[in-house]
C-alpha positions as CSV (number, residue, x, y, z in Angstrom):
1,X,50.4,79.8,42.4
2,X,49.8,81.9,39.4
3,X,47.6,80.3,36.6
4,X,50.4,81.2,33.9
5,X,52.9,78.8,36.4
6,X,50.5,75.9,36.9
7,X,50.1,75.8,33.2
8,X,53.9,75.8,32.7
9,X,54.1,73.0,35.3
10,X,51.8,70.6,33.0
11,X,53.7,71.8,29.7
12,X,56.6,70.9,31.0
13,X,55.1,67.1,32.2
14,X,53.3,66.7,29.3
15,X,57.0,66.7,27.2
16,X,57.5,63.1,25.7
17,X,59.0,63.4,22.2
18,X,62.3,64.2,23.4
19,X,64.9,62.0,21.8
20,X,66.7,59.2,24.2
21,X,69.3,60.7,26.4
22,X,72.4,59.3,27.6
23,X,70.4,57.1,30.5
24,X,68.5,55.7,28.0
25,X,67.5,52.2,28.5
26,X,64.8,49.6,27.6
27,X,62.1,48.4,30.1
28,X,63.4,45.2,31.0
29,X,66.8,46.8,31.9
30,X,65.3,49.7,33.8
31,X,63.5,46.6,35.6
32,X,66.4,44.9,36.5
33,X,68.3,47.7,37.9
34,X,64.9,48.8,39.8
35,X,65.0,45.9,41.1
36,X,68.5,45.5,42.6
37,X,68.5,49.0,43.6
38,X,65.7,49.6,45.4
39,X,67.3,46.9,47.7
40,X,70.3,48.6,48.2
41,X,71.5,51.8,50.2
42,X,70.9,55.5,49.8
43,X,74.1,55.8,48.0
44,X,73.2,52.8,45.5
45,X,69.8,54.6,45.0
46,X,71.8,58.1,44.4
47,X,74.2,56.1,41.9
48,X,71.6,53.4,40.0
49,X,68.8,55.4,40.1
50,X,68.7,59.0,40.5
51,X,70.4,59.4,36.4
52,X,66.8,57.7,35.3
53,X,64.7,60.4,37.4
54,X,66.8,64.0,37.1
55,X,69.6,63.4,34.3
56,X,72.5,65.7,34.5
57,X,73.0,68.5,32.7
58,X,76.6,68.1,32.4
59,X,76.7,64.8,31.4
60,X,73.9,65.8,28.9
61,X,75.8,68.8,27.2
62,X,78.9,66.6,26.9
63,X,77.6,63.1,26.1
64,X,75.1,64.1,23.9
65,X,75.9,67.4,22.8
66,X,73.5,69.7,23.9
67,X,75.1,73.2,23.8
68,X,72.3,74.9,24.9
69,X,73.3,73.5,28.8
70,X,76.6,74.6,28.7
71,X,76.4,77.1,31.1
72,X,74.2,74.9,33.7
73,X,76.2,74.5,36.7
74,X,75.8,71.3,38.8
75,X,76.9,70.4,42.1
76,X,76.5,67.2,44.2
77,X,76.8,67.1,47.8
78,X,77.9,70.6,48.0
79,X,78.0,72.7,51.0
80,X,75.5,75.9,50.5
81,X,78.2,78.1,52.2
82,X,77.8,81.4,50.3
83,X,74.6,82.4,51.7
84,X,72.2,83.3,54.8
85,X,69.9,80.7,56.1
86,X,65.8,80.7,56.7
87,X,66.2,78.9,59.9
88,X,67.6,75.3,60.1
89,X,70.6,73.7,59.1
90,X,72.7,75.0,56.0
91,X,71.6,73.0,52.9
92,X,73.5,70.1,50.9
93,X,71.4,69.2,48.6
94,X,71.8,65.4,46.6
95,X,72.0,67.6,43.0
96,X,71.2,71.0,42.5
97,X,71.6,72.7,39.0
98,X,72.6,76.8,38.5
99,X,74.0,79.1,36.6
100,X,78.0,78.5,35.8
101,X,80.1,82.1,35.7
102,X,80.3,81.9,31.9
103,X,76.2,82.5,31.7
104,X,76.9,85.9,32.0
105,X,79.1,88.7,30.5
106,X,81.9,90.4,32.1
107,X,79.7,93.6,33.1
108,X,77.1,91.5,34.4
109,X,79.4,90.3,36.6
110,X,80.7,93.0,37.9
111,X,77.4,94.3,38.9
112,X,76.8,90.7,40.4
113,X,80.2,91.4,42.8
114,X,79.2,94.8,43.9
115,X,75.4,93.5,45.2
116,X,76.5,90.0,46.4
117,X,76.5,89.4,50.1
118,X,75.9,87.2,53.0
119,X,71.8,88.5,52.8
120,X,72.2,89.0,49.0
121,X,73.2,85.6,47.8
122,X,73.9,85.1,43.7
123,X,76.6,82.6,44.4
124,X,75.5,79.3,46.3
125,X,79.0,77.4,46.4
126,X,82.2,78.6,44.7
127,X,80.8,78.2,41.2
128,X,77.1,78.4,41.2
129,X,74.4,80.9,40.9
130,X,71.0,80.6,41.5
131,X,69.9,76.9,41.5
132,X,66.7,76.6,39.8
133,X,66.8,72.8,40.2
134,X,67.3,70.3,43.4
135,X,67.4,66.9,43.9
136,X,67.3,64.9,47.5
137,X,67.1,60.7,47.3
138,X,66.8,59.0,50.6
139,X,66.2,55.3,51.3
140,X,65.3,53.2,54.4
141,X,64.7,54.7,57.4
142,X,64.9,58.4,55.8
143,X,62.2,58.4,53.7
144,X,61.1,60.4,51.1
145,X,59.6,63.0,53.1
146,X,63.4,63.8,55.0
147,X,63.9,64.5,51.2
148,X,61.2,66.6,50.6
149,X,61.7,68.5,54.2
150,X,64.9,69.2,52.4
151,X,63.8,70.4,49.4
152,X,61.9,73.1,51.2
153,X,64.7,74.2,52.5
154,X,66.6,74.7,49.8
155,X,64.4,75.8,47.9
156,X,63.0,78.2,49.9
157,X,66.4,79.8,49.9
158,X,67.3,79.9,46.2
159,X,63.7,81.6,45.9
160,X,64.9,84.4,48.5
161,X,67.4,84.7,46.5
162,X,65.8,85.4,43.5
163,X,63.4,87.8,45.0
164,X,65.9,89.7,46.9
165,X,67.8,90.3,43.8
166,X,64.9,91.6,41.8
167,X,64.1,93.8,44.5
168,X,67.0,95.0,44.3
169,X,66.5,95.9,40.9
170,X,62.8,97.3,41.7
171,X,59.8,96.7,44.1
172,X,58.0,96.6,41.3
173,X,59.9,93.7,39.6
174,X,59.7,91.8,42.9
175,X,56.1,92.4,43.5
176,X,56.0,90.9,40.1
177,X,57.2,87.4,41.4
178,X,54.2,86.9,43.6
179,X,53.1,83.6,43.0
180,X,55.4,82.5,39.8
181,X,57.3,79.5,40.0
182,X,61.1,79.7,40.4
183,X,62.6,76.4,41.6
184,X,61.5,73.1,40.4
185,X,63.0,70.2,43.4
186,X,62.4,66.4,43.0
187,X,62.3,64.1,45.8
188,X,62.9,60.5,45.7
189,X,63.4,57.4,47.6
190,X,64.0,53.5,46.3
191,X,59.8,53.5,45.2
192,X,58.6,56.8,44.6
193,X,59.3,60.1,43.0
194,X,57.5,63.7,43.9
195,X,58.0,66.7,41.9
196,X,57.3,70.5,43.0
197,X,57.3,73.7,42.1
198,X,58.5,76.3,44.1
199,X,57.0,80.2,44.8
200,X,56.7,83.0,47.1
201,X,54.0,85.1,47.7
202,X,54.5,88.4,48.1
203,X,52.4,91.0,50.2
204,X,53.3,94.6,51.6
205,X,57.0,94.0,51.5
206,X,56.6,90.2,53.2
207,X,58.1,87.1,51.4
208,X,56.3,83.7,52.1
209,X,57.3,80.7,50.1
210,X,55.4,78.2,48.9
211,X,55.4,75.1,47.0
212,X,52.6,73.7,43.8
213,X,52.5,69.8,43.6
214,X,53.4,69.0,40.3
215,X,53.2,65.0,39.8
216,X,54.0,62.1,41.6
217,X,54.7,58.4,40.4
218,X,55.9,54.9,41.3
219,X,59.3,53.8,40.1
220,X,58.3,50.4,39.3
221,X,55.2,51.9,37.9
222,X,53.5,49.9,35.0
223,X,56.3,47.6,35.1
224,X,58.9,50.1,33.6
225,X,56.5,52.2,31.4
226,X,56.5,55.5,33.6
227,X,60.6,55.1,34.0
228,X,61.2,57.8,31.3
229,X,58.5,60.2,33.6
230,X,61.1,62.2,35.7
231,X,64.0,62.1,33.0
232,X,61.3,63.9,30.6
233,X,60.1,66.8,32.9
234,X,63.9,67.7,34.1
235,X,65.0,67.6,30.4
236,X,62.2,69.9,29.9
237,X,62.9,71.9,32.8
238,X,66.6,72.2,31.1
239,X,65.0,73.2,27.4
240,X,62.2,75.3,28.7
241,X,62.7,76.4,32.0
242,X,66.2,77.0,32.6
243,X,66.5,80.1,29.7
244,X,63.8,81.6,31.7
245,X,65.6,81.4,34.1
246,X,68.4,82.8,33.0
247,X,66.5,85.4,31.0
248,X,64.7,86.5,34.8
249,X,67.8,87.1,36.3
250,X,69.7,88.8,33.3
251,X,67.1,91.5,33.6
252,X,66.9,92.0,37.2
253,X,70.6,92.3,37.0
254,X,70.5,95.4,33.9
255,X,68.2,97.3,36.3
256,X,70.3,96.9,39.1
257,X,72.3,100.4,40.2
């Protein structure tokens, strides 16, 4: 991984002064819903404590009025039917936040149409394009590694994507990728959280992918004190991230024929 992306990766940790979100709450509450959670099943875990780790972006734009999300897409439990696999099964992720229609303009669209297929994915489900965030929670017997297993997958294919697209636009601009992060995916059970960056490398032609640790932490870590840890990064991920994101692929797409 590129030294420009590993220092992006600690920015983006390091972001604490953000004002309380909609999942706000104090320690002792966190506690107390940690605590009857983390007993519970994978769906309890998904409902009680997945909005403390990744918020959503929708809920963020519309509860407290962040317009710069507005055109964040997110799905949950949605089938990844619009494009080719890298082996295994087709992906599902937990969460995964993209790009709605609206992000781009009419023209850009158009040109999206015309290059989009099967091998050439833009569009994951029937409204998403190119999810630069993923979520998996497990809990019991699928721990957190079936989450990150997961992760992989998924985000190995959004990062094809990506690459595909700008090569489409340019070897040059692909070649250009090599090593940059593209996909951030989180992967948490009823205890932990893992966070990772996602990257291919990219020699003679030949697309690996990749992923950087990022951070790890307890849930129940210093009694409630680290709770605000995920919440922070994907917020930051949303402020900092995401219109590079955007930005990436708005350029690869003006270049494209």
């Amino acid at each position: 991984v590129t030294a420009e992306s590993k220092a992006m990766c600690q920015a983006l940790l390091s972001l604490d002064n953000l004002a309380p979100a909609y999942n706000f709450c104090s320690e002792d509450t966190y506690i107390r819903i940690f605590q009857r959670a983390s007993k519970c099943n994978e769906e309890r875990v998904r409902r009680d404590l997945t909005p403390h780790i990744v918020p959503s972006a929708e809920l963020l734009y519309v509860l407290d009025r962040d317009t710069t999300l507005e055109n964040v897409r997110e799905e949950m439990s949605a089938d990844w039917n619009k494009c080719s696999l890298l082996g295994g099964t087709q992906p599902r992720p937990d969460y995964a936040y993209g790009l709605s229609s609206a992000a781009f303009t009419k023209e850009e669209r158009a040109k999206l149409e015309k290059y989009t297929n099967i091998n050439n994915p833009t569009k994951f489900t029937e409204s998403m394009y190119f999810p630069f965030l993923l979520c998996e929670a497990k809990c019991g017997k699928k721990n957190i590694n079936d989450a990150d297993r997961q992760n992989v997958h998924s985000a190995s294919i959004a990062v094809n994507a990506v690459v595909r697209l700008c090569r489409a636009a340019g070897e040059q601009s692909a070649e250009s990728l090599s090593g940059h992060v593209l996909v951030f995916s989180v992967s948490h059970d009823n205890e932990r959280v893992k966070i990772y960056g996602h990257f291919p490398i990219i020699r003679e032609g030949r697309t690996t992918f990749h992923r950087y640790y990022v951070h790890d932490y307890s849930l129940n870590g210093h009694y409630g004190r680290d709770r605000n840890t995920g919440s922070n990064f994907t917020r930051a991920v949303y402020r900092d991230f995401y219109p590079l994101h955007l930005r990436r692929i708005q350029q690869a797409i003006a270049r494209l024929p």
